[in-house]
LUMPAVEX-550927 format. One record per atom (N, C-alpha, C): x, y, z. Coordinates in steps of 0.05 Angstrom, whole numbers, plus 5000, padded with zeros to 4 digits. Example, Ala and Ser with C-alpha at 12.3 -4.5 7.8 and 13.67 -1.06 7.14 Angstrom:
% residues 2
526448865156524649105156526449345156525749555142527349795143525850015157
% end
This chain:
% residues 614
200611615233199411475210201511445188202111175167203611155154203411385133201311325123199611595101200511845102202211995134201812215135205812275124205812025111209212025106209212115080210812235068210112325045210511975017208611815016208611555001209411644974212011424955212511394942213811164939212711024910213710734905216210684923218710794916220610754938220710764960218410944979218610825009217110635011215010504989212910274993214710064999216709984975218909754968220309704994220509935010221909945036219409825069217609805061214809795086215409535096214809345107214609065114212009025110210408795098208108655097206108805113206908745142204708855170204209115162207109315150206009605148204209595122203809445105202809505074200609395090199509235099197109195105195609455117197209595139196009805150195709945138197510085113197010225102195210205081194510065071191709975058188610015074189409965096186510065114186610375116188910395115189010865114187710955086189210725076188110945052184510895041184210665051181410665046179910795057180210875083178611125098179411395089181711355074183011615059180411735045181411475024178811545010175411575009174511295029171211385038172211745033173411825062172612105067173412265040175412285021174612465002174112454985172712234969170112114952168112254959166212154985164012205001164412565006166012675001167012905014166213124982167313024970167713164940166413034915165612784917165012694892167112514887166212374870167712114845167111814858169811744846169011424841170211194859168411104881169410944898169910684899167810504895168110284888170010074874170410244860172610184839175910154848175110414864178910514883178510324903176710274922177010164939178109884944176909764910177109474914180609404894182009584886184109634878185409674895186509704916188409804944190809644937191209454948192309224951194109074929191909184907192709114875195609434873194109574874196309794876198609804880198909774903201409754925203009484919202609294913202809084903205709124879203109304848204309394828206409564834205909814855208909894841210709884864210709554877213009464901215209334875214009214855213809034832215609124820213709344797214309534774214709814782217609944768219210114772218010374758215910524768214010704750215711004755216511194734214511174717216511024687219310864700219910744678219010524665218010374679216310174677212810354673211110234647209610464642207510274661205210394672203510294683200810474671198810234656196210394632194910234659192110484670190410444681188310404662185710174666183710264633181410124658179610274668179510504666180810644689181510874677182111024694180611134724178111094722176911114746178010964773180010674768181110594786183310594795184110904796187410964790187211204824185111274835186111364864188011354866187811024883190810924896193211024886193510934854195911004847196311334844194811504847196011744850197211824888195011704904196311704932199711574936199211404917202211254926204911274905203411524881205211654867205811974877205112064904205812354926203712474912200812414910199512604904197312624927197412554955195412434972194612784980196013034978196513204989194213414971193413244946192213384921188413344921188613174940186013044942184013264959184313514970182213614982182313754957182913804931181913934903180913794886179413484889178913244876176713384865177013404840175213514826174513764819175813874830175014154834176614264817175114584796177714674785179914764789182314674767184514664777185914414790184614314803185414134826185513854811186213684833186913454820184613254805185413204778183413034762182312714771180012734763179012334772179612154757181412224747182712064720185712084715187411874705189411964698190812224690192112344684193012584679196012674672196012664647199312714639200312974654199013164656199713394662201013384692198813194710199513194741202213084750202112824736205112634743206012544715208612504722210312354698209212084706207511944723207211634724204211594717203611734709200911784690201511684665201511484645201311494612198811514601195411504604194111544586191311644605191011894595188411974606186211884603185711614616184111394610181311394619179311494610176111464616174411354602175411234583174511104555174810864565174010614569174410394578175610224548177010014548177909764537181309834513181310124526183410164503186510104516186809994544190109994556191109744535190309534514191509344512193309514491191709594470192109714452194510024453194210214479196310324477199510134485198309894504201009704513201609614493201409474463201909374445203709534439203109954432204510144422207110134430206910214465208610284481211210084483209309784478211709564486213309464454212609594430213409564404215409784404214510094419216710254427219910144436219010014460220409934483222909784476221509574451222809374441224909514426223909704407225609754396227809924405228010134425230210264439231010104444230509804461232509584472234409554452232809504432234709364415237609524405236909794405237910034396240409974426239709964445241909894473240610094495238110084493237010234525236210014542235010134556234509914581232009724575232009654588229709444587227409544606224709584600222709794601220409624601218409624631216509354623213909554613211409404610209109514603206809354625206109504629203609354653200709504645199409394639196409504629194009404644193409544667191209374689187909464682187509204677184909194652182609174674181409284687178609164695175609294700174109274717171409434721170409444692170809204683168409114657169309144636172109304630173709394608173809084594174308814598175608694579172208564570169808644571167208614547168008804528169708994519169809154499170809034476169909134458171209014432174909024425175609344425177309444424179609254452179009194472180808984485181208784470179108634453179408414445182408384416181508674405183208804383186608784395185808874419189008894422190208644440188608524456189708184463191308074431189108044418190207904400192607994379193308294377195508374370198008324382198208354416198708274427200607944428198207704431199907544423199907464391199907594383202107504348204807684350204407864368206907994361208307954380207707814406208807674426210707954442209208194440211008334455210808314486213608404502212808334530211308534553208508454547206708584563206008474586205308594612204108464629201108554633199908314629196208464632195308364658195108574674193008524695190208514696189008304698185208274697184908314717184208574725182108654748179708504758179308304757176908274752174508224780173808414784170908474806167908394792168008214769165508194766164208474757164608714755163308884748164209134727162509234721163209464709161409694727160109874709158709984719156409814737155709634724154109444733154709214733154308924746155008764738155208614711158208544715159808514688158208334666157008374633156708294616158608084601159307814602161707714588161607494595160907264572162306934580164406914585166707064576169007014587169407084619167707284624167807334657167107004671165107004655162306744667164206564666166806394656167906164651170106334668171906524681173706564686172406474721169606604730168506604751168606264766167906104734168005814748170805744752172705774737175505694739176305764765175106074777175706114805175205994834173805774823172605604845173205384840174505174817174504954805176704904830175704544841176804584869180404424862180104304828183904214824185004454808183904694804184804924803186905054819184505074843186205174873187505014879186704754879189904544884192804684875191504624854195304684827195804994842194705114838195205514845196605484867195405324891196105144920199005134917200604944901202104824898204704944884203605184864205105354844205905544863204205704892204705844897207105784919206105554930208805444946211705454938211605404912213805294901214905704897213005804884213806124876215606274908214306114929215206234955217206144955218105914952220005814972223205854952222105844919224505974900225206154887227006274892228006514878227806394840226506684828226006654808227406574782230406504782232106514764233206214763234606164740236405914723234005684731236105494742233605184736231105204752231205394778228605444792226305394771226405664757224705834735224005544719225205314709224805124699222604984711223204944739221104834756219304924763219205214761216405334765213705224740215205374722214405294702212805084682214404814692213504514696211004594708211204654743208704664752207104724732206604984733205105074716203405044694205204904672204604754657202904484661203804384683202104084689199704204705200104394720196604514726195304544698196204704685193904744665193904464643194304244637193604064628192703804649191803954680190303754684188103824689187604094681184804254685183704204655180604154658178304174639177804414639178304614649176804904644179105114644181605004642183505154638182105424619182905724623182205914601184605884578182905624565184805734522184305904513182706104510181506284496183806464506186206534522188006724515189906524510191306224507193206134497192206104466189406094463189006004432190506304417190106534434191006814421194406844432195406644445198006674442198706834462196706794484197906964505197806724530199606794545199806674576197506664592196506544620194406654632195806524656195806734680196506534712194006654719194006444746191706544763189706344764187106454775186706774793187406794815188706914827190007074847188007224867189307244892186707364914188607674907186407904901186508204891187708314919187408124944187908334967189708224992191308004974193107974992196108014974196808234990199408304977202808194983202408005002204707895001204807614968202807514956202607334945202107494910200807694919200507864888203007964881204307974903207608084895210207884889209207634896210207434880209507304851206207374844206107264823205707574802206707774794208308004786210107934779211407824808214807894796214407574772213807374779214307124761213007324736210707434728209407464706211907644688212807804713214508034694217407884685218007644692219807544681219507374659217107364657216707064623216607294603217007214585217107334557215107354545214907504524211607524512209207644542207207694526204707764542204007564565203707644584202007444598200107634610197407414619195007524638196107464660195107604680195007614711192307634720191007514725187307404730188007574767186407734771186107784804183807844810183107744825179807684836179907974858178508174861178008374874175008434883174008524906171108584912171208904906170308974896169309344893167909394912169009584923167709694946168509604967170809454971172109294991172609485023171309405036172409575063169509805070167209785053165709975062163409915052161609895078159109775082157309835063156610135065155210155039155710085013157910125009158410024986158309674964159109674999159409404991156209135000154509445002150709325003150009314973150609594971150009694938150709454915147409314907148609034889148709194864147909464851147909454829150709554822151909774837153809964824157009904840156209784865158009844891159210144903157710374899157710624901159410684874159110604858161710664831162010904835159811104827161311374825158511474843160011714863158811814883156412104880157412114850157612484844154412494833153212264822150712194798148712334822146712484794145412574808142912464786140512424801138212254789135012484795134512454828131612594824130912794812130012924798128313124788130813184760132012894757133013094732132812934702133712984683132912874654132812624650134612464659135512174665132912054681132512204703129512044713126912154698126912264677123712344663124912124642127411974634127311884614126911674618127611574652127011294664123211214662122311434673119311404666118411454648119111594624118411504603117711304587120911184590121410974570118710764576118710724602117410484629113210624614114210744608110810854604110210864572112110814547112510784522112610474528113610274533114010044531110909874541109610034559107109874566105809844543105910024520103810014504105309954474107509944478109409874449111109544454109409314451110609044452113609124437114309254421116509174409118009324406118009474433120709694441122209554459124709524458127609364469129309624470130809604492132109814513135009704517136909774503139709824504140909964510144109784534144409994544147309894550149810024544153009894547153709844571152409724588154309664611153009924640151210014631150810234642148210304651145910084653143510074664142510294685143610294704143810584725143210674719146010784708147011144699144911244678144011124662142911084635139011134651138411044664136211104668134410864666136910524666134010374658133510094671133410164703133910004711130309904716128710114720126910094722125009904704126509964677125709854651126009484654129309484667129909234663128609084685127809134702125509054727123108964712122409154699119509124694119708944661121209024650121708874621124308654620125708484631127408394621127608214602125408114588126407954559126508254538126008494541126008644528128408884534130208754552133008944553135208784546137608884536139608874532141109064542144008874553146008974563149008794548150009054530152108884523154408984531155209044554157009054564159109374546161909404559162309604540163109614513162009624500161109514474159509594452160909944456157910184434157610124412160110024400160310054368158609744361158209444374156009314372153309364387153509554405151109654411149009754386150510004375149510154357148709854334150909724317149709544300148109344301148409214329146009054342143309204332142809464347140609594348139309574315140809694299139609704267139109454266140809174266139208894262136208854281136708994295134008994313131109054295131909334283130409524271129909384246131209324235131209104214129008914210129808724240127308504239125408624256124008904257121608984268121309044299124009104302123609124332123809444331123409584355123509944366125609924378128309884377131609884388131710274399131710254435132310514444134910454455137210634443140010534452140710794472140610754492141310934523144510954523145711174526148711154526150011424531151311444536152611714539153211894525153612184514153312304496156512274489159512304508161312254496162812014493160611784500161311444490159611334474157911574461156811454429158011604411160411664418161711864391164211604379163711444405166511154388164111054379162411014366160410874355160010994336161111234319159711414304159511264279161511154273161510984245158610904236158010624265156510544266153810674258153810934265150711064274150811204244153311264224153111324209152411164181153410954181153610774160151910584164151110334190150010194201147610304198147010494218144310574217143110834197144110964193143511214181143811164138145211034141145410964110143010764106141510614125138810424120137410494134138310724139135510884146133010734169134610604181133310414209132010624238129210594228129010764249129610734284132110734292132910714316133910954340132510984360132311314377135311314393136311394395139011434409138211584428137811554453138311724471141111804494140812044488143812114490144612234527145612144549145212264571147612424565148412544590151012734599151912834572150212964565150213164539151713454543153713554533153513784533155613794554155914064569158013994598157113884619158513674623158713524640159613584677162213674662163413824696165613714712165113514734167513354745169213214731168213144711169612874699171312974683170913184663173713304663173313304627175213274612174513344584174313044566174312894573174612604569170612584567169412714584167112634595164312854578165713074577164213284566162813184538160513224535158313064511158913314494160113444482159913664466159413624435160113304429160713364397158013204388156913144399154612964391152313094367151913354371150113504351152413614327155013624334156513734311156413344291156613214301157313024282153512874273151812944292149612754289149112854269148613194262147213364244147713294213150313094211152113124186150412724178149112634191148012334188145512454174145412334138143612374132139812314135138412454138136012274156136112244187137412414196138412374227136712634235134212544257132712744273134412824291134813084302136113044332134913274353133713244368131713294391133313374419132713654419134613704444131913864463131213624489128113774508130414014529128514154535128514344555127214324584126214094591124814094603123813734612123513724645122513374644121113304625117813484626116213424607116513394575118613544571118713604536120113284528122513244552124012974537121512794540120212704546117712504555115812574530114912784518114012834495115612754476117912804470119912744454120312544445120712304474121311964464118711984449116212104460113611854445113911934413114412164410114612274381117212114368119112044373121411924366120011684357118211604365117711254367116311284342114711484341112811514318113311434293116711684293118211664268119211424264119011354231119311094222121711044196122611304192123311334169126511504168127211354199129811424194130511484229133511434234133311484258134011704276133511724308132211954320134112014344135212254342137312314366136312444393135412354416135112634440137012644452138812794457140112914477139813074504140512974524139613174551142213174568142313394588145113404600144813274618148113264643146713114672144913274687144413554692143813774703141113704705139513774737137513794729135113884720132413744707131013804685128714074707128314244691126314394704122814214696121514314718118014274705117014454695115414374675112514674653110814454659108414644656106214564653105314474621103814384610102614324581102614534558101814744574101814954554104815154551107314994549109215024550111314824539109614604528111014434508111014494476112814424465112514534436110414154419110114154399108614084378110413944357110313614354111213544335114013614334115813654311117913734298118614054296116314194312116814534302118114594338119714754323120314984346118615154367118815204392117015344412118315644409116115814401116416084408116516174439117616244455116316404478117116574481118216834468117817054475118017224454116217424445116117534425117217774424119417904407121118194409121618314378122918574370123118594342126318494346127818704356130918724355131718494351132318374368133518134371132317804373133717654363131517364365134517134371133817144398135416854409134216584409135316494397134916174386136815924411135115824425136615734451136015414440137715264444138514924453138914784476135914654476135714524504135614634530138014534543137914764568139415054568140315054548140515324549137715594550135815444542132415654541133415784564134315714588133915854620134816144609137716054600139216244598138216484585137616424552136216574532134116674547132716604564130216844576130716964594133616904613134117084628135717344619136617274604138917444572136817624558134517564556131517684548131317924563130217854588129518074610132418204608134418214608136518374618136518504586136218454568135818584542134218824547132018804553129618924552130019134575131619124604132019364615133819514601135719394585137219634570135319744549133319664549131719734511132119634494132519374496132819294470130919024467129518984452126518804447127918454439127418334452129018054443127017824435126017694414125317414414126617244435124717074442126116864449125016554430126516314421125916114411127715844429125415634441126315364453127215264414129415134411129515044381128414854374129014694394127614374405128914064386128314234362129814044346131814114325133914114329135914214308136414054281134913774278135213674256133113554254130813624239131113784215130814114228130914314220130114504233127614684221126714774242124214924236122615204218123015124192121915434176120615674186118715574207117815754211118415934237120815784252122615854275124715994249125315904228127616064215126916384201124916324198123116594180123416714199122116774228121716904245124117054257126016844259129016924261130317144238128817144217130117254189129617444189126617544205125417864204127417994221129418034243130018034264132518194246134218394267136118464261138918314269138218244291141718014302140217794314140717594302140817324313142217224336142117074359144117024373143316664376145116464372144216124383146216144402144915954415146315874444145515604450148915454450148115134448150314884470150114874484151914704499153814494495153714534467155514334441157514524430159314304411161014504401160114664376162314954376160515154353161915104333163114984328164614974296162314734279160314774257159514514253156614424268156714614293155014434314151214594305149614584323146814694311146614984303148415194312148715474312149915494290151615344273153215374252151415254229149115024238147214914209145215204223143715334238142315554233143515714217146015844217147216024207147115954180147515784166147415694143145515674131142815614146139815604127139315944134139616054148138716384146140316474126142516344115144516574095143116464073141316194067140416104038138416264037135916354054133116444056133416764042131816794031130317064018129117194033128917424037127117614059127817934048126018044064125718424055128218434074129918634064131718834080134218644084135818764092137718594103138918324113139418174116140217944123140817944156139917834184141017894204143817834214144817964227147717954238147817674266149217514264148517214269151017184290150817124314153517124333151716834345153716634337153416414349155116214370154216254395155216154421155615794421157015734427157615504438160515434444161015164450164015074460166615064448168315144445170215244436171314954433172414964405174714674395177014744409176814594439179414554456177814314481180914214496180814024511178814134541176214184543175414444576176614194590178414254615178714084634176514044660176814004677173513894699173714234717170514104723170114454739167914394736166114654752163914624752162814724728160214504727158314594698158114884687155514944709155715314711158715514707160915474716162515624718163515544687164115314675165915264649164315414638160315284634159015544612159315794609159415904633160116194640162516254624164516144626167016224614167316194581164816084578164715954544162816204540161416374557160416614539157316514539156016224551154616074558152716164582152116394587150116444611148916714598146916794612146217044603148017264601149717294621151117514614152417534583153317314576154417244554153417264527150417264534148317144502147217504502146717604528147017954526149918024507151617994528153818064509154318104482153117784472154417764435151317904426149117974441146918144419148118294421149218574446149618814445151818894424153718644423155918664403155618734386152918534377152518524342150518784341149518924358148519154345149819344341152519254366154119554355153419744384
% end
């Protein structure tokens, strides 16, 4: 097998056509098997192969910088940067990350899980570039391969257009598969889609590509290419202006999977000056049946886990709030699935929105929503509504628009690594004045929660839940309104638990109590506003312990600590050890094991009581 050779750009440059083809079918079974094997993200890699191999036959990595955005479609390029050997640790701690990774390779530049930001580091990198040239270094290209829904983001749009005013020489690759997480949100997709079929389109491309074969790229050739070029796009009506109006180039679109022809129109792109697009048409999920059945996701990511957990009590929820509320509308970035609302958009579609990736007008959309009388539920991820914070602060929270954020993959996350982890969401929500924020314990409690969220009118409402999943209670195990759930009554000690941490706090209980020592236990339920008479109770107590799956500097353990030091009470003040995530980068691993190491399990919430008694 070619695969079993140790691959690097330089033996690729060396393969013949026939071998790059083969080797493109290896690596796609490479990968089915250790995707399907371990977790992550397939779809994405799969329909990238070709595009890969392509790039760095092309571009000279890691001097030539190559920005993956997102990073989820960067597999390939670690197989064919000698990392094929790293893949039975895909995910695992320690082992090799699903994402870019400065640490792994020098041909890594940005640990990219954040979708729409490669234009914007290429603008940096190639303003760098320019200037060492000028200084007498080499000449250093920038390649930024934009796709799987990245160019609906705002922040792409920010840096296209910096881009061409400053005319630096970038090369942008458009991925473009039509999708993101879901299928892709974007007129510009929708007008690039017809251009791909316009049948004096393919003529000219026809005709440009002939000419790209048959001449070497330099002196009067390059004149004649050019010409072409130019007379295609002024005999097309649907030519894309919208990147010449911004001063950038556009060739294409290009077939994503034939690599003798992608490697001719590279090398032409990497020779014109200034930015140009490179349009490449790719199927996700290319090469694998299931995947390529799958209309919503194309197996995007393999790892999601749905039955019995928070994400599906919030899918039936919502679907069971909307029967009876005409004027609840369900937002969601690009992420319908993952988010829980597909069910919704089935059963409601004049009442969903999908704006593609796109939080920071997600969030402001939503307040204009709230505004003219609508119930705006914005579904999103706990660490891709933290680039929206502005928004949620000023937008919504300063007009006090009552709009519910529901927050998924809260807290630790796990595979995905530190890019992915929801940790800061209660440290920054708590600080939005008028900002509820609602953390359930339970399927049932989040499903109580939205209806109470909806209620509130007078400002807006945060729930948070992790991916993990949700346990079942019965009724007489939900808490009431805005107050905190007692469930277990002790003198010594009173542990104050967040969300899913309760498990923990009552197993941290019983192991209290064989040593002798008497423990409260408190579900918090809602950390903003918080509960008086969960705080009083806490106040009688000699050591406090919170335990919160967010970060502790700032985060709900740090506003408890602060209303028990204002409060008045007989005797003493209690001794207050508050658990949560440490201000550092956690890299991927499993959920359970990172909490554990954060002092996050029972052993741990025993630990800091026995501490604090001494």
């Amino acid at each position: 097998m070619l695969l079993n050779r140790n691959i690097t750009p330089a033996v690729l440059r060396s393969m013949s056509y026939g071998e790059l083809d083969a080797l493109a079918e290896e690596i796609r079974a490479f990968i089915v098997d250790s995707v399907t094997t371990h977790g992550g993200h397939l779809g994405s890699n799969l329909g990238a192969v070709e595009l890969t191999l392509a790039l760095h036959r092309v571009f000279n990595s890691p001097t030539d910088a190559i920005i993956w955005d997102t990073g989820h479609q960067a597999y390939v390029h670690k197989i064919v940067t000698g990392r094929s050997h790293m893949f039975e640790q895909l995910r695992k701690p320690g082992g090799l990350s699903g994402y870019p990774s400065r640490e792994e390779s020098e041909h890594d530049w940005v640990e990219n899980s954040h979708a729409s930001t490669s234009l914007s580091y290429a603008h940096g990198l190639a303003l760098a570039y320019q200037s060492a040239e000028k200084r007498g270094g080499l000449r250093r290209r920038v390649v930024a391969v934009i796709g799987d829904g990245s160019m609906t983001g705002g922040m792409a749009f920010e840096g296209l257009n910096n881009l061409g005013h400053s005319n630096l020489d970038v090369v942008i690759i458009f991925n473009d598969n039509g999708r993101s997480y879901a299928p892709t949100v974007s007129r510009l997709s929708e007008r690039l889609a017809r251009l791909a079929v316009n049948p004096a389109f393919v003529q000219q491309q026809e005709r440009v590509e002939r000419i790209l074969g048959d001449l070497p790229l330099v002196g009067d050739h390059m004149d004649r290419v050019m010409e072409a070029v130019k007379a295609g796009v002024r005999e097309l009506s649907e030519s894309p202006s919208f990147f010449a109006d911004l001063g950038v180039r556009y060739t294409g679109p290009f077939d994503g999977h034939d690599i003798r022809n992608l490697e001719r129109s590279l090398r032409h792109a990497a020779e014109l000056k200034g930015p140009v697009v490179v349009h490449v048409l790719t199927d996700k999920g290319r090469g694998y049946e299931p995947a390529e059945r799958d209309p919503i996701k194309r197996m995007h990511d393999t790892s999601q886990t749905k039955h019995g957990s928070y994400t599906q009590a919030f899918a039936d929820a919502i679907v069971k709030e909307a029967e009876n509320r005409p004027e609840l509308v369900a937002i969601t970035a690009a992420m319908p699935d993952s988010t829980g609302l597909l069910a919704f958009k089935d059963r409601f579609p004049d009442r969903f929105v999908d704006v593609g990736i796109a939080e920071q007008h997600a969030v402001t959309s939503a307040a204009g929503m709230a505004m003219g009388g609508l119930r705006p539920v914005v579904a999103i991820y706990s660490t891709f509504l933290t680039r929206a914070f502005d928004q949620v602060n000023l937008d919504v929270g300063l007009h006090r628009q009552p709009v519910v954020f529901c927050l998924d993959r809260a807290g630790i996350t796990g595979d995905d690594g530190p890019s992915h982890h929801g940790i800061l969401d209660m440290a920054l929500l708590t600080k939005v004045p008028g900002m509820c924020v609602m953390a359930p314990s339970s399927y049932q409690e989040l499903e109580a929660m939205l209806a109470q969220a909806l209620e509130m009118t007078d400002g807006p409402v945060a729930i948070r839940w992790p991916k993990t999943a949700a346990r079942h209670v019965g009724e007489n195990e939900l808490g009431v309104g805005l107050a905190g759930r007692k469930v277990r009554n002790g003198e010594t000690v009173c542990l104050l638990a967040v969300g899913k941490m309760l498990e923990a706090a009552e197993e941290a209980a019983e192991a209290l109590a064989d040593r002798g020592v008497s423990a409260s236990v408190w579900d918090v339920r809602v950390v903003a506003p918080l509960d008086e008479a969960m705080l009083s109770d806490a106040r009688a107590h000699a050591v406090v312990v919170t335990a919160e799956d967010g970060i502790r500097e700032g985060g709900a353990g740090a506003c408890i600590a602060a209303a028990l030091s204002k409060m008045d009470g007989d005797g003493e003040a209690p001794a207050v050890r508050i658990l949560g995530i440490p201000t550092s980068y956690l890299p991927h691993g499993k959920p359970d094991e990172i909490l554990a190491a954060c002092g996050l399990d029972a052993a741990g919430i025993v630990a800091a009581a026995l501490g604090a008694l001494g």
